[in-house]
C-alpha positions in Angstrom: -0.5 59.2 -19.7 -1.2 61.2 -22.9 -3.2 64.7 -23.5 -6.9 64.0 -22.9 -9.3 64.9 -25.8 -11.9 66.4 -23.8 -13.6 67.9 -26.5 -13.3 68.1 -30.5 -14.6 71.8 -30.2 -12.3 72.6 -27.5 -9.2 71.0 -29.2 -10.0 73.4 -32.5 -10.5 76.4 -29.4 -6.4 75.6 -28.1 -5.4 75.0 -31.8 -6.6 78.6 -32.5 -4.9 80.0 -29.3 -1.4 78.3 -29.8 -1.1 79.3 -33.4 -2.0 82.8 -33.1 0.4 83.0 -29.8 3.9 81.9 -31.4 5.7 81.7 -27.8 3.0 79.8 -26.3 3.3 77.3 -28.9 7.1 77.6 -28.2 6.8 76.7 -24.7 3.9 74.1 -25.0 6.4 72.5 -27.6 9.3 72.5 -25.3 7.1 70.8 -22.5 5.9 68.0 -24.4 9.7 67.1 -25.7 10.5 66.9 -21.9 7.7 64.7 -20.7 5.9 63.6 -23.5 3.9 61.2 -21.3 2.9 63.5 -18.4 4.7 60.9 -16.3 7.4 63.2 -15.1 5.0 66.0 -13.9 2.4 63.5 -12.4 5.5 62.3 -10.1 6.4 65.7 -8.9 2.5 66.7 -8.2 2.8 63.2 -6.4 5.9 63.9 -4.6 5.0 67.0 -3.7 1.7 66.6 -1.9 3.6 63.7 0.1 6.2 66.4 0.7 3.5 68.4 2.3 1.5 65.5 4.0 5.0 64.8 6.0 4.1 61.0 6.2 6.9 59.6 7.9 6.9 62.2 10.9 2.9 63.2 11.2 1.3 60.1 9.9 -0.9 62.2 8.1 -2.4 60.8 4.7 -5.5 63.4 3.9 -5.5 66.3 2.3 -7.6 68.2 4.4 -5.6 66.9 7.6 -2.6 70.0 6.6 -3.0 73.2 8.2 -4.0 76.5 6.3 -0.7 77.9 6.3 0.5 74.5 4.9 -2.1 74.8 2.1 -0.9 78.1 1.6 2.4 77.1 0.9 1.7 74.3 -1.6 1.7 76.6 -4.8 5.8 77.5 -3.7 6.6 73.8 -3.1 4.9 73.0 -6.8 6.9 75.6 -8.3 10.4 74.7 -6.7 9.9 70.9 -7.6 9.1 71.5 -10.7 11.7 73.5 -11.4 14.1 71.1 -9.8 12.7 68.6 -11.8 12.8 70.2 -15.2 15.8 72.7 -14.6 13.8 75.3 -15.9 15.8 78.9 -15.5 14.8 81.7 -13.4 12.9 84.1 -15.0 13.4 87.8 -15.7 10.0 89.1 -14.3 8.2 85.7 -13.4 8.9 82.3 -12.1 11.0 80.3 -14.6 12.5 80.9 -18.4 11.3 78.2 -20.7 12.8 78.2 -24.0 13.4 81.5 -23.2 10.1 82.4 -22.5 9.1 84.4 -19.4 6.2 81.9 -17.6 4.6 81.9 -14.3 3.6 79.0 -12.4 0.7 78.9 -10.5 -0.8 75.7 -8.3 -4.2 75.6 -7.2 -6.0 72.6 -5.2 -9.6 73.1 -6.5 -9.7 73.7 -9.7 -10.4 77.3 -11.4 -8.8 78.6 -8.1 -5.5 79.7 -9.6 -5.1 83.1 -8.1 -3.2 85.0 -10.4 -1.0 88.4 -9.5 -1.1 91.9 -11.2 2.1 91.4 -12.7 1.8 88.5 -14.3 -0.8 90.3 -16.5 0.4 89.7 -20.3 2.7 87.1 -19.5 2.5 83.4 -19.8 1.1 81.3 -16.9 1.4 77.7 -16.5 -1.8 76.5 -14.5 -1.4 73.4 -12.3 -4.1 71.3 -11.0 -3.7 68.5 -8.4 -6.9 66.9 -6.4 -5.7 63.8 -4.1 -9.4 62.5 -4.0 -10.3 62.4 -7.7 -6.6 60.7 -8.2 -6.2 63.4 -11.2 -4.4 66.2 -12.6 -4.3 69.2 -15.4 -1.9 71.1 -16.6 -2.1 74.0 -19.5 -1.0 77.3 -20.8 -2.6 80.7 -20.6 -1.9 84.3 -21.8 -3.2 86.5 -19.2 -5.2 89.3 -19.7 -7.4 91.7 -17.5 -10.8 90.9 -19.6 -10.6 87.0 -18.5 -10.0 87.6 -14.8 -12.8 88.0 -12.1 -12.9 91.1 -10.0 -11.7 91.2 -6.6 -10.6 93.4 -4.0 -8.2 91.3 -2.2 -5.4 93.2 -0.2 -2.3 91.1 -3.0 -5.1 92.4 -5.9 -4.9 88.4 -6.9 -7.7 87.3 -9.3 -9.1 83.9 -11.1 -9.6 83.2 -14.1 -13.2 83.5 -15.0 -15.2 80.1 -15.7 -16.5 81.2 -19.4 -12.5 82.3 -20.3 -10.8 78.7 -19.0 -11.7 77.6 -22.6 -8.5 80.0 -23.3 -6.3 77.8 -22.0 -4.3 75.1 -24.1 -3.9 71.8 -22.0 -1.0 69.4 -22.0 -2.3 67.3 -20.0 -6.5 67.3 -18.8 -7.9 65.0 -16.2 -4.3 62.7 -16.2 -4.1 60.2 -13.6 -2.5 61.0 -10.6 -0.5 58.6 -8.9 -2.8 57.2 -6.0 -2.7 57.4 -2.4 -3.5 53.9 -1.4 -4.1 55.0 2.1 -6.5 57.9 1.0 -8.6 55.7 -1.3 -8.4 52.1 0.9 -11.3 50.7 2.3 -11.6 52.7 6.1 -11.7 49.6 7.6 -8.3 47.9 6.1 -7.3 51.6 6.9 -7.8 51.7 10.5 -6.9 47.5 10.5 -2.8 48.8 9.2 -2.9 51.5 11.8 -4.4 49.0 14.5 -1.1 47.4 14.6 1.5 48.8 17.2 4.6 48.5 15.1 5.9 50.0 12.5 6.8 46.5 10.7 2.9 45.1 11.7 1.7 48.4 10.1 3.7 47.4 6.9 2.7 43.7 6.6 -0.8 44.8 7.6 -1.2 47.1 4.5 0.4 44.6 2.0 -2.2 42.1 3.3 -5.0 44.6 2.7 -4.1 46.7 -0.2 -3.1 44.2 -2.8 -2.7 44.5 -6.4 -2.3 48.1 -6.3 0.8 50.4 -6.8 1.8 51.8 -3.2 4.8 53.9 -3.2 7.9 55.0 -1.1 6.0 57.7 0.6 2.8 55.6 1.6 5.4 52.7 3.0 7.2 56.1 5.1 3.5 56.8 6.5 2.8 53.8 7.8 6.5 52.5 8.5 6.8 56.2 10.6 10.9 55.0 10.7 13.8 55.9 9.5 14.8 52.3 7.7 11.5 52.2 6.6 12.6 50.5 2.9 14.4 47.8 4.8 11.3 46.9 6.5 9.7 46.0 3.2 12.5 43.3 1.9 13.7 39.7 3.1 15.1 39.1 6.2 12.3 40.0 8.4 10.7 42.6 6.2 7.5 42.5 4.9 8.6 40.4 2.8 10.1 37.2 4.6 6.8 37.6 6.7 4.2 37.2 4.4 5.5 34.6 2.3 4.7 32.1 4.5 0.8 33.4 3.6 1.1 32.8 -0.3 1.4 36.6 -0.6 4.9 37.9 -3.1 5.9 41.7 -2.6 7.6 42.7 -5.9 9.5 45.7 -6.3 10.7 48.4 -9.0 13.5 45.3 -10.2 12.9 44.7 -13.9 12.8 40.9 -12.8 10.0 41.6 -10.3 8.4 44.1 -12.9 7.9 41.1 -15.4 6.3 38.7 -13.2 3.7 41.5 -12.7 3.2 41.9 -15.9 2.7 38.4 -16.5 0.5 38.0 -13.9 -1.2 41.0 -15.7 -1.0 43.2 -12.3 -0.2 46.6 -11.8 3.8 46.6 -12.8 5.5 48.3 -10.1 6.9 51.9 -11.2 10.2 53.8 -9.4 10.0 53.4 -5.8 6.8 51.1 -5.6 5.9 47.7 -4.7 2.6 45.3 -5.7 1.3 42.6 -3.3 -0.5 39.4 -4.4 -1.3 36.2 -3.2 -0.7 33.6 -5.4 -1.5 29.6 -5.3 0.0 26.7 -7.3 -2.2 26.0 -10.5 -1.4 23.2 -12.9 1.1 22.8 -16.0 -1.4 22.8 -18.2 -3.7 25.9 -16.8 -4.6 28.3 -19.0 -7.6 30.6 -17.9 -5.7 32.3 -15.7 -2.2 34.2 -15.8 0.4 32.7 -14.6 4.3 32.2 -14.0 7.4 30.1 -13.4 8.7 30.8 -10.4 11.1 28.1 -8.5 10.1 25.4 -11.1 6.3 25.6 -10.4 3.7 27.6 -12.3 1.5 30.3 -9.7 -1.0 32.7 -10.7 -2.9 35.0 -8.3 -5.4 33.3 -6.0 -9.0 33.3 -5.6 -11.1 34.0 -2.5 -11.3 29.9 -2.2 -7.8 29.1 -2.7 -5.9 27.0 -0.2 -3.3 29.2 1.2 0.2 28.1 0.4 3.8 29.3 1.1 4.8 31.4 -1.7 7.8 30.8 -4.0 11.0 33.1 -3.3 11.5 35.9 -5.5 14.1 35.5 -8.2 17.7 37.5 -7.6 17.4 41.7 -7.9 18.4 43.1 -11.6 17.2 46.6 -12.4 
């Protein structure tokens, strides 16, 4: 997940910016050395709007699902995660300290809509973008100043960024992919098939039936789980597991063994806390159009629409 070019003309624009702004620079510079690959920032946006979605105890999967007040409250959760995650320190007059810098943090759902504060007028800002439908995410640095906001007349004297001034800001990451929320973006008729099923274990098998070959995560297995063992009700003995092997379909986990049989079955390679479904058939020695892989002394690769259904091979041993 690297900085996205949007533009040649707007790259020379943030070149411009960061080199006549030396502590921008400094704390663009600092960023990139801790998550050169977005990854880490992605996984907190991520985590947070699970956070917020409360999976496990509302079954609630849709952005538009939380209440005002809720929405309200998601730039203070991005801001504490992200400081959690990054241990950035407190600042002296806004949110955090990077590399000694003073920088505010401000969250915003639709993008543009970052509403920034009087005081934060001259200072740094670090402007967050998150949107759960179009699975993607920005992130960049601004120097605030009074000429580049919008007027208002709100009672907290908060203003946004005007449109023709967002070329001011010096991305670190544009348009990045968000991790997805499977249950968001499934079909609404697998969707409403998983949460058909009166159990919490039928839910589970239900969505690894219907949502294979894609990444779903801890939080979407909480959701649809709704229990308290709800990892448990993935694995072997009984789990998710054990229960579809017997329908050709292999549940691999974050395990680096589990992660290479993805891989060579050129699937979506399960990240921290996530798990792939696929259903695989027998194919001969000597195949070669399609991946495949050894598993239990007989070669499988991931089955067509047409393919005879057939008990899966175990899973080799857990090594991380």
């Amino acid at each position: 997940m690297l900085p996205l070019d949007y533009s040649a003309a707007a790259n020379v624009a943030a070149a411009s910016i960061a080199a006549a702004d030396p502590e921008l620079m400094t704390v663009r510079e600092h960023l990139m050395r801790l998550d050169p690959s977005g990854s880490r920032f992605a996984s907190v946006l991520r985590d947070t709007i699970d956070q917020l979605l409360n999976g496990e105890v509302t079954g609630r999967y849709d952005w538009k699902t939380l209440f005002k007040t809720e929405k309200t409250h998601a730039g203070t959760v991005v801001e504490i995660n992200l400081q959690r995650e990054f241990k950035f320190d407190d600042g002296v007059d806004m949110d955090y300290q990077i590399a000694g810098i003073d920088v505010d943090c401000k969250y915003s759902q639709q993008f543009g809509g970052w509403m920034i504060p009087p005081e934060a007028r001259g200072h740094l800002c670090l402007l967050v973008w998150a949107d759960d439908y179009k699975s993607q995410w920005s992130a960049g640095l601004m120097r605030i100043e009074a000429a580049w906001l919008n007027g208002g007349n709100n009672r907290d004297m908060k203003l946004t960024v005007k449109a023709e001034h967002r070329n001011r800001i010096v991305w670190l990451w544009r348009d990045a992919e968000l991790p997805e929320n499977v249950l968001l973006h499934m079909d609404p008729a697998d969707r409403a098939a998983v949460f058909q099923q009166s159990s919490g274990q039928g839910r589970l098998n239900e969505l690894f039936r219907r949502a294979q070959k894609r990444r779903i995560g801890r939080n979407v297995v909480r959701t649809v789980a709704q229990q308290k063992d709800y990892m448990k009700r993935v694995r072997g003995n009984g789990g998710s597991r054990s229960a579809l092997r017997g329908e050709g379909i292999l549940i691999m986990g974050d395990y680096d063994s589990h992660r290479k049989i993805a891989a060579e079955l050129e699937l979506p390679v399960p990240g921290e806390g996530e798990f792939v479904s696929v259903r695989v058939t027998e194919v001969s020695a000597n195949q070669t159009t399609r991946p495949s892989v050894v598993l239990d002394g007989r070669r499988w690769a991931c089955a067509l629409a047409d393919d005879t259904h057939q008990t899966a091979p175990a899973l080799p041993a857990h090594t991380k």
